[in-house]
SEFINU-272374 format. One record per residue (C-alpha): x, y, z. Coordinates in nm, 4 decimals. Example, Ala and Ser with C-alpha at 12.3 -4.5 7.8 and 13.67 -1.06 7.14 Angstrom:
REM residues 2
> 1.2300 | -0.4500 | 0.7800
> 1.3670 | -0.1060 | 0.7140
REM end
This chain:
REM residues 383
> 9.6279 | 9.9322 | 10.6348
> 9.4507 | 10.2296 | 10.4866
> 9.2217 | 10.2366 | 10.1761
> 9.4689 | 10.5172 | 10.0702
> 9.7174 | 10.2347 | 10.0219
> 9.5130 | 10.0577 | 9.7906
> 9.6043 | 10.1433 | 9.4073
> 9.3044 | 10.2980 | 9.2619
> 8.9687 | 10.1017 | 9.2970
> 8.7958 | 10.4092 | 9.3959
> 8.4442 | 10.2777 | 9.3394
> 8.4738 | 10.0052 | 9.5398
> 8.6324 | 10.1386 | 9.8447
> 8.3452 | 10.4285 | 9.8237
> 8.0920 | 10.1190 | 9.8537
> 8.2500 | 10.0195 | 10.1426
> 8.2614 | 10.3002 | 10.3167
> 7.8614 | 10.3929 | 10.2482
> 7.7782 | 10.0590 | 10.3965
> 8.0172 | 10.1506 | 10.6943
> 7.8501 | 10.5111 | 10.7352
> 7.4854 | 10.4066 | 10.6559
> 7.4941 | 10.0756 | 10.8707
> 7.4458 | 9.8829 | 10.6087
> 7.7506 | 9.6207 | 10.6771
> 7.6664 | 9.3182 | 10.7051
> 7.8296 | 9.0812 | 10.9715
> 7.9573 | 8.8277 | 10.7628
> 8.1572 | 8.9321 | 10.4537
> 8.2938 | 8.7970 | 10.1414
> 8.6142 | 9.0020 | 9.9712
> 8.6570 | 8.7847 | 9.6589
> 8.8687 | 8.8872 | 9.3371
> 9.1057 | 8.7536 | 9.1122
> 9.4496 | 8.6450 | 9.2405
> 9.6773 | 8.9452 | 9.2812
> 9.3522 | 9.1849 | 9.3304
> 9.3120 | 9.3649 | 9.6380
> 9.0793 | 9.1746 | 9.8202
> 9.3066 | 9.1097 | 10.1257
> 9.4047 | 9.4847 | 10.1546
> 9.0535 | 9.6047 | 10.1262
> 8.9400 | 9.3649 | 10.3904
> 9.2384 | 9.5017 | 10.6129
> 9.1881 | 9.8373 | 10.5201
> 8.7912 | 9.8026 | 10.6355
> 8.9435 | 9.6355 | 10.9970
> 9.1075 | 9.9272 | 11.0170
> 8.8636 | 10.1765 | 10.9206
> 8.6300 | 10.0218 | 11.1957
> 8.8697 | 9.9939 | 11.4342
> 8.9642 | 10.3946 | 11.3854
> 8.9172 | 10.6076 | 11.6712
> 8.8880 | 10.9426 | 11.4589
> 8.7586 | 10.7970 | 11.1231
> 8.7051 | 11.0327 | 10.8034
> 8.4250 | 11.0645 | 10.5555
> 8.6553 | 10.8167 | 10.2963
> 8.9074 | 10.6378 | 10.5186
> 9.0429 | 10.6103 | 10.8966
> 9.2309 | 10.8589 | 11.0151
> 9.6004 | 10.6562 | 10.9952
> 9.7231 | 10.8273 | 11.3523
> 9.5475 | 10.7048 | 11.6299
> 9.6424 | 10.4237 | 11.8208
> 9.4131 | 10.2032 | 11.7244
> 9.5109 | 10.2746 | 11.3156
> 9.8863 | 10.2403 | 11.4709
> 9.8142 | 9.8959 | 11.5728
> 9.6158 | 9.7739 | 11.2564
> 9.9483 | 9.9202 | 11.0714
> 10.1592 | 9.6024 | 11.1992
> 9.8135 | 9.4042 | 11.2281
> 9.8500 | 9.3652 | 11.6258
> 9.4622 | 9.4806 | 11.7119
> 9.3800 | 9.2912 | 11.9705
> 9.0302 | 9.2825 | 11.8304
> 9.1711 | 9.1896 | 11.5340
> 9.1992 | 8.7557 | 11.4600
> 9.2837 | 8.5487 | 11.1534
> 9.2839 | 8.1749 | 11.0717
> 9.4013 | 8.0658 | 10.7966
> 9.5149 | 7.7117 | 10.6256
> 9.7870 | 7.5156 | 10.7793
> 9.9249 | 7.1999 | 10.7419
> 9.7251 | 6.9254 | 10.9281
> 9.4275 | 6.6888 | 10.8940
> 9.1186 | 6.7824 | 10.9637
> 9.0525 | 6.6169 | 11.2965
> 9.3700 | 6.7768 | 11.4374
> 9.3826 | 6.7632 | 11.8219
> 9.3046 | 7.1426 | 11.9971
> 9.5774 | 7.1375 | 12.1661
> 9.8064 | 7.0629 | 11.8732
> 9.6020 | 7.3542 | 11.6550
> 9.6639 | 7.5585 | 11.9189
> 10.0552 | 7.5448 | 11.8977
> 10.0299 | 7.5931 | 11.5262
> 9.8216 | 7.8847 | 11.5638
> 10.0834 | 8.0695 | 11.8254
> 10.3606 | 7.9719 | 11.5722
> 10.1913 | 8.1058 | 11.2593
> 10.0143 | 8.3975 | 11.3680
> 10.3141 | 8.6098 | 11.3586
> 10.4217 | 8.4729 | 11.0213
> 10.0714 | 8.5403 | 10.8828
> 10.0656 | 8.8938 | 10.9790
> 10.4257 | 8.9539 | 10.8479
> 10.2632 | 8.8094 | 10.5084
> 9.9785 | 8.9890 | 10.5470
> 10.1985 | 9.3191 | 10.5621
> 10.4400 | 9.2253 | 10.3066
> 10.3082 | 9.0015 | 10.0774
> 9.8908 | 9.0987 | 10.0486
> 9.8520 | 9.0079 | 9.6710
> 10.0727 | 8.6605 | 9.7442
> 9.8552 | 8.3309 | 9.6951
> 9.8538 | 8.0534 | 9.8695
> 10.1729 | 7.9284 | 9.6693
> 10.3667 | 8.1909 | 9.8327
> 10.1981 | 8.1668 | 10.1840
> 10.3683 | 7.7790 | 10.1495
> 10.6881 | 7.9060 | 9.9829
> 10.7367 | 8.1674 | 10.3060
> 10.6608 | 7.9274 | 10.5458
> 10.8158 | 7.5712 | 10.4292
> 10.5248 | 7.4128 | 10.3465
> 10.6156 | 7.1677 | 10.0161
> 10.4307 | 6.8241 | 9.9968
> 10.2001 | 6.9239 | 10.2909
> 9.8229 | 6.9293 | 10.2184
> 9.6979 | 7.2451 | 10.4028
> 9.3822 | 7.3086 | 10.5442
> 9.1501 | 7.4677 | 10.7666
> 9.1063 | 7.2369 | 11.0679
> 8.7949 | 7.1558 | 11.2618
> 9.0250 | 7.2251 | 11.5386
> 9.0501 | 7.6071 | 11.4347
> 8.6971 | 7.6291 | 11.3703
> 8.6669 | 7.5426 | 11.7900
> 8.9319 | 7.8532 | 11.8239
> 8.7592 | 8.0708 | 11.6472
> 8.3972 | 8.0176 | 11.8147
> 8.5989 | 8.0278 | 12.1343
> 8.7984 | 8.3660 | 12.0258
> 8.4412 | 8.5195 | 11.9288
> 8.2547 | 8.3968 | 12.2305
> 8.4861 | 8.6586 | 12.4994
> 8.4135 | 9.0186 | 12.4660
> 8.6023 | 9.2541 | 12.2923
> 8.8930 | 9.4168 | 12.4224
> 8.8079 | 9.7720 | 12.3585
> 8.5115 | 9.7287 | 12.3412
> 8.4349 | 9.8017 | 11.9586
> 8.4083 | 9.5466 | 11.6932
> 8.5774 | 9.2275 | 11.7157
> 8.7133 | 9.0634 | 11.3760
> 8.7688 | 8.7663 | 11.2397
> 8.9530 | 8.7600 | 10.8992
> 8.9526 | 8.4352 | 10.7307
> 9.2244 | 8.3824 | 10.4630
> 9.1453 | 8.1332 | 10.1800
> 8.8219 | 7.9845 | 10.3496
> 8.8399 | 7.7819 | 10.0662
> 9.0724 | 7.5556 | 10.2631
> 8.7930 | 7.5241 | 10.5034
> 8.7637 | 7.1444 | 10.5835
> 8.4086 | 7.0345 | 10.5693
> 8.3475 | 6.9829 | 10.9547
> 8.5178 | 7.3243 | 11.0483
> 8.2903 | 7.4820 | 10.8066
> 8.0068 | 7.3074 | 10.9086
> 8.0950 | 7.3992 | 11.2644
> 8.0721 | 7.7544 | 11.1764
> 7.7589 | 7.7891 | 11.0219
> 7.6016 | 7.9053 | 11.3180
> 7.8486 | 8.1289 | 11.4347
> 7.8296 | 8.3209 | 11.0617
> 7.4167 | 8.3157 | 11.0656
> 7.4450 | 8.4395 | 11.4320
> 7.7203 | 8.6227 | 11.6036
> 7.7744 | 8.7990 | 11.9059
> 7.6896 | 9.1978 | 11.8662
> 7.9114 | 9.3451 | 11.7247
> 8.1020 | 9.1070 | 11.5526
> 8.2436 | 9.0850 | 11.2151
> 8.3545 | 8.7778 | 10.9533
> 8.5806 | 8.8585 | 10.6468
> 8.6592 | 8.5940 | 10.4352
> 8.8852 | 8.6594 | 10.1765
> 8.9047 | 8.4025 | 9.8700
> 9.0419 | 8.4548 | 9.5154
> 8.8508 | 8.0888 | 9.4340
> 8.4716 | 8.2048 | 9.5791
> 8.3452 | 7.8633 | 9.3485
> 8.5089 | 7.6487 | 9.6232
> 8.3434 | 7.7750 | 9.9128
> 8.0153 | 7.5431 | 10.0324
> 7.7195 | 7.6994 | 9.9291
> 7.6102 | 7.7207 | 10.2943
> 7.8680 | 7.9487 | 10.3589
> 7.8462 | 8.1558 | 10.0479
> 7.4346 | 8.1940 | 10.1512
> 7.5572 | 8.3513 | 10.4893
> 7.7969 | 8.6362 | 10.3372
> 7.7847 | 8.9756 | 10.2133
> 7.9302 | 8.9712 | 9.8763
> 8.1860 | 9.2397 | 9.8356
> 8.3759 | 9.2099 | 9.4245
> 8.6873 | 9.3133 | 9.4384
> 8.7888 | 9.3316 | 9.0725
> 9.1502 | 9.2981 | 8.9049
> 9.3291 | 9.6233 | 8.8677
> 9.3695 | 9.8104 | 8.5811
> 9.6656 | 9.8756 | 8.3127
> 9.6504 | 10.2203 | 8.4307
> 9.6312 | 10.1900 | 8.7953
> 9.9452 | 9.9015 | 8.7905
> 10.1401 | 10.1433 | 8.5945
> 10.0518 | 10.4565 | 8.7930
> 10.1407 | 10.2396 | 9.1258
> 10.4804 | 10.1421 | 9.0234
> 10.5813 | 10.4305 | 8.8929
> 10.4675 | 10.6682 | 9.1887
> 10.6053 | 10.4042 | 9.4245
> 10.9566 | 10.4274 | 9.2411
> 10.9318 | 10.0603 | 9.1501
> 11.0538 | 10.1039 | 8.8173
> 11.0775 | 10.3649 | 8.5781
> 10.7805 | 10.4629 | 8.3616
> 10.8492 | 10.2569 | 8.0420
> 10.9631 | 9.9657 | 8.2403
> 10.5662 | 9.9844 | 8.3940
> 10.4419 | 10.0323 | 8.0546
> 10.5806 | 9.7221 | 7.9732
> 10.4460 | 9.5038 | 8.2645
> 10.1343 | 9.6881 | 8.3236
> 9.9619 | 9.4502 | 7.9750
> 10.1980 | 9.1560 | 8.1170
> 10.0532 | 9.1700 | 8.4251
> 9.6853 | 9.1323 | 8.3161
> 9.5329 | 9.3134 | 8.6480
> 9.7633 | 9.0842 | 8.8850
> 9.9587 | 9.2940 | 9.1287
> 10.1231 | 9.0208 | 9.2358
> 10.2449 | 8.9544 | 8.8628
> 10.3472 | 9.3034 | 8.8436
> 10.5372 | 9.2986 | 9.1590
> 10.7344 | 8.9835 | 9.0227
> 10.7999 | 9.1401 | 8.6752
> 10.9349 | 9.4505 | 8.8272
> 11.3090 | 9.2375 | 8.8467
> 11.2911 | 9.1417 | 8.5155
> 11.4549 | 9.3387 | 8.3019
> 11.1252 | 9.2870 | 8.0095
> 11.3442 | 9.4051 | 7.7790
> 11.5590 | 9.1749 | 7.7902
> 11.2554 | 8.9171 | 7.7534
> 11.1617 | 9.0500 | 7.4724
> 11.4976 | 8.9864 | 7.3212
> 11.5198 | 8.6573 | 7.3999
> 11.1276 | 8.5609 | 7.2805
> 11.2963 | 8.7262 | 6.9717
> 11.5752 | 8.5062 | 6.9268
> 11.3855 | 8.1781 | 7.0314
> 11.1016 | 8.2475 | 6.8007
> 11.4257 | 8.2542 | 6.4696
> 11.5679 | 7.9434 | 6.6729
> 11.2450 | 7.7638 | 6.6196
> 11.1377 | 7.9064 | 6.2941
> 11.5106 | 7.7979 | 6.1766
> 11.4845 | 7.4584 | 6.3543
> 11.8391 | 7.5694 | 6.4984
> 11.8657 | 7.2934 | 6.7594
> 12.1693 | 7.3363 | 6.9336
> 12.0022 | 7.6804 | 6.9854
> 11.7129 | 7.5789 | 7.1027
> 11.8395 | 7.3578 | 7.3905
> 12.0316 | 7.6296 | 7.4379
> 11.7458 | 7.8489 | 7.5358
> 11.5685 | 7.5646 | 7.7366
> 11.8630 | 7.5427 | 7.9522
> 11.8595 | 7.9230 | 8.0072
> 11.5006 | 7.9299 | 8.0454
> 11.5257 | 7.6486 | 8.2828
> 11.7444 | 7.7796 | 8.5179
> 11.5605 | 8.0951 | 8.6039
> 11.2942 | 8.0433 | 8.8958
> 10.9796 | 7.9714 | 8.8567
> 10.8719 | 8.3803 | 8.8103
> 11.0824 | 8.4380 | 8.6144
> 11.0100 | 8.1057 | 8.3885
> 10.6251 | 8.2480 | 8.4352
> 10.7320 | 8.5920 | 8.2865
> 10.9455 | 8.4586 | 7.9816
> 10.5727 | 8.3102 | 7.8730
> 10.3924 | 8.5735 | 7.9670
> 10.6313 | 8.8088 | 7.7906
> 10.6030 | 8.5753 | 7.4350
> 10.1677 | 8.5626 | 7.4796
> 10.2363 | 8.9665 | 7.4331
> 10.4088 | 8.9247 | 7.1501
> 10.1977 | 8.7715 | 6.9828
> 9.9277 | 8.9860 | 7.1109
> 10.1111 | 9.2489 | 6.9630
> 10.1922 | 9.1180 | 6.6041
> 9.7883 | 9.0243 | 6.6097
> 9.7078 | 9.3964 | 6.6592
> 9.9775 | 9.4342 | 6.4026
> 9.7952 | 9.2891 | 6.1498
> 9.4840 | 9.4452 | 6.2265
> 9.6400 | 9.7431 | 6.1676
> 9.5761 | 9.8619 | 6.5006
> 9.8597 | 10.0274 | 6.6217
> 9.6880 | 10.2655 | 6.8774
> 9.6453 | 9.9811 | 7.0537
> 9.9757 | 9.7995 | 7.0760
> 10.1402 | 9.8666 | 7.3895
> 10.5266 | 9.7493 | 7.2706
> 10.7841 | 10.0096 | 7.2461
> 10.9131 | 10.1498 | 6.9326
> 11.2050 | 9.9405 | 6.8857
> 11.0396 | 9.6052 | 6.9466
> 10.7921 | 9.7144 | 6.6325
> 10.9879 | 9.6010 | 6.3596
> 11.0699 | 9.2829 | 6.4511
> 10.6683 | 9.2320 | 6.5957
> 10.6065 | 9.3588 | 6.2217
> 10.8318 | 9.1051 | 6.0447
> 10.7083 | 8.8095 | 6.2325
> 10.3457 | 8.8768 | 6.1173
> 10.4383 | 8.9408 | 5.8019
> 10.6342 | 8.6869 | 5.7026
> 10.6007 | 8.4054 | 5.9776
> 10.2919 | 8.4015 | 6.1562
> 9.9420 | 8.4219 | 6.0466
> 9.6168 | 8.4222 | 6.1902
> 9.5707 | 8.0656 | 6.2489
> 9.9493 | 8.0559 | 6.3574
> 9.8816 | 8.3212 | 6.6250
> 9.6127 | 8.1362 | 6.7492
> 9.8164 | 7.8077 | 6.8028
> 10.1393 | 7.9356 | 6.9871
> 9.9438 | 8.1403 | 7.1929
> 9.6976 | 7.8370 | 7.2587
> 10.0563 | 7.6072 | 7.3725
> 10.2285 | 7.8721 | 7.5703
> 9.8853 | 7.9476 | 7.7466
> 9.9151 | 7.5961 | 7.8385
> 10.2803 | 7.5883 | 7.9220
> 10.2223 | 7.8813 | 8.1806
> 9.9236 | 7.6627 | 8.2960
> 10.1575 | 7.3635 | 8.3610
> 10.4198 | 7.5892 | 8.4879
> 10.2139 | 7.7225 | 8.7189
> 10.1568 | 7.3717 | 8.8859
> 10.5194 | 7.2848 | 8.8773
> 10.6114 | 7.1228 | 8.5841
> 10.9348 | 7.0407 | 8.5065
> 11.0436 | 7.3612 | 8.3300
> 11.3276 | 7.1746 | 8.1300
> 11.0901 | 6.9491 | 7.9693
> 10.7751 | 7.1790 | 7.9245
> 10.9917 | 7.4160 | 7.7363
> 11.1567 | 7.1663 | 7.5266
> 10.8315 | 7.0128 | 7.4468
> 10.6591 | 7.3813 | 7.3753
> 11.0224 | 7.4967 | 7.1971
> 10.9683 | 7.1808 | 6.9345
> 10.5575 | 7.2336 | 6.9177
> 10.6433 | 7.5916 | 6.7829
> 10.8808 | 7.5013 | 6.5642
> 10.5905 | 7.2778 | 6.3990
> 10.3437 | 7.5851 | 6.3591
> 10.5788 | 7.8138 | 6.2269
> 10.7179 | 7.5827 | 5.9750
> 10.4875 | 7.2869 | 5.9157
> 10.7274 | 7.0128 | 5.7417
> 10.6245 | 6.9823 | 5.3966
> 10.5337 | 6.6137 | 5.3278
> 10.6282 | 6.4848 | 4.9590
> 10.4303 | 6.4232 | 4.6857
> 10.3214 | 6.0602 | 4.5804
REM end
């Protein structure tokens, strides 16, 4: 993991690197950002620059084989706990097994997956209706892991992924241990929900803001990765609202193809056409949940875009020619300000839901039917 790899960010990863060069890092450090930000890869991508045997003046040196190693995350100075299923008084030994079993499947995530969330750490691994945590258990393994000299005898890591799973003993039980660690030892905790975190544990961290990406730098990325082609990242760039990990699930949608069909809902529902309305909930329905996540996502732009429509400002819309008419119309002639407001008010709400598995046959339904009111209030008769 180099910083190299990391999609612009260039002022943070030069902050990094100062502290690195002027021994200013501290020994216990907090990567926090949004979800889909880079603050797993940056953490990663500092392991590795500290690990490098031939480092640069901006990042490590990729060759060597201690870079080799942090490549497939094998350092042997390099450990990770993270939240598994369990209670928080979980027997050692029986921590223990879970940690052998996951370890590999973390670092496989880790490589593959670094903007995932927890959702998609329990999607890979089969965790549905578990509560996960952070035991008290791995708290023990971790001051034991720390406690035995490093194997190289440079710094020895331990990255902590979503220490807001940290159950209250465990983090208790490491208080000391982040106040006071051996020489030459390093905590990263990496959290996308820093608010959660005891404020004991925030108190003993280095706070290092890892801040969502840019339009620009999502577009640039998955075009000079060969994601997509240019106008399809044009398109999800705005969807994806800084969130790599959005991005990365857009790039299989075909977004024009969502914007035709946000099209031909919104005349369903403005035409109370109800046999086409089911029609779409069963269609939206049976896409997964991403995709379900995207549809929304994909309408909330719309209406961004008919907003900025009517504002007449068109050097900032971000839609493609041939979606402007029809953005045009709706303002003109179906939506106004107040309108706007409300749809993009439900389906903020519906992605909110969606998000924490509603059932996606009767959220859309219910949102299909709420639009349907806004854009054509029924007219009550006169007395």
């Amino acid at each position: 993991m180099l910083f190299s790899s990391i999609p612009g960010l260039e002022e943070v990863k030069e902050k990094i690197v100062l502290a690195v060069q002027n021994n200013h890092l501290a020994h216990a450090l907090l990567f926090h950002g949004p979800e889909g930000s880079a603050n797993l890869k940056m953490a990663l991508a500092l392991a590795t620059y500290l690990h490098c045997e031939n480092p640069g003046p901006y990042d490590a040196c990729g060759t060597c084989p201690s870079c080799q190693r942090m490549a497939k995350l094998i350092h042997p100075d390099m450990n990770f706990a993270f939240p598994l299923p369990g209670t928080g008084d979980s027997k050692p030994d029986e921590e223990e097994k879970k940690k052998v079993d996951f370890t590999a499947a973390f670092r496989d995530f880790a490589i593959n997956s670094p903007f995932g969330n927890v959702s998609d750490w329990i999607y890979q691994n089969g965790f549905e209706k578990k509560q996960l945590n952070i035991s008290k258990a791995a708290a023990r393994q971790i001051i034991k892991t720390l406690s035995l000299k490093s194997f190289e005898g440079g710094y020895k890591i331990m990255l902590i992924w979503s220490p807001e799973y940290l159950h209250t003993a465990a983090a208790n039980a490491l208080l000391k241990i982040l106040e006071e660690p051996p020489e030459k030892t390093i905590f990263m905790l990496v959290s996308s929900q820093p608010e959660q975190l005891l404020t004991t544990i925030l108190s003993r961290t280095q706070k290092i803001m890892v801040r969502a990406f840019s339009d620009e730098e999502i577009m640039n990325h998955l075009v000079q990765a060969d994601f997509c082609s240019r106008e399809a990242a044009t398109q999800i760039a705005p969807l994806a609202d800084g969130n790599l990990r959005e991005a990365y699930q857009m790039i299989d949608q075909v977004e024009d193809e969502n914007t035709l069909m946000i099209r031909d809902w919104f005349r369903a529902c403005y035409s109370l056409q109800v046999n086409e309305i089911f029609s779409f909930v069963e269609r939206f329905s049976s896409k997964d949940k991403e995709a379900q996540k995207s549809i929304l996502l994909s309408g909330m732009n719309v209406l961004r875009e008919v907003m900025l429509d009517k504002s007449q400002l068109p050097q900032l819309m971000r839609s493609v020619e041939k979606d402007r008419d029809f953005i045009h119309k709706l303002g003109i002639h179906v939506l106004d300000e107040d309108k706007l407001m409300r749809i993009y008010e439900i389906m903020n709400t519906a992605h909110y839901h969606l998000e924490r598995n509603a059932n996606p046959k009767v959220m859309f339904t219910d949102l299909s039917f709420k639009i349907t009111r806004i854009m054509k209030p029924v007219q009550t008769a006169s007395t």
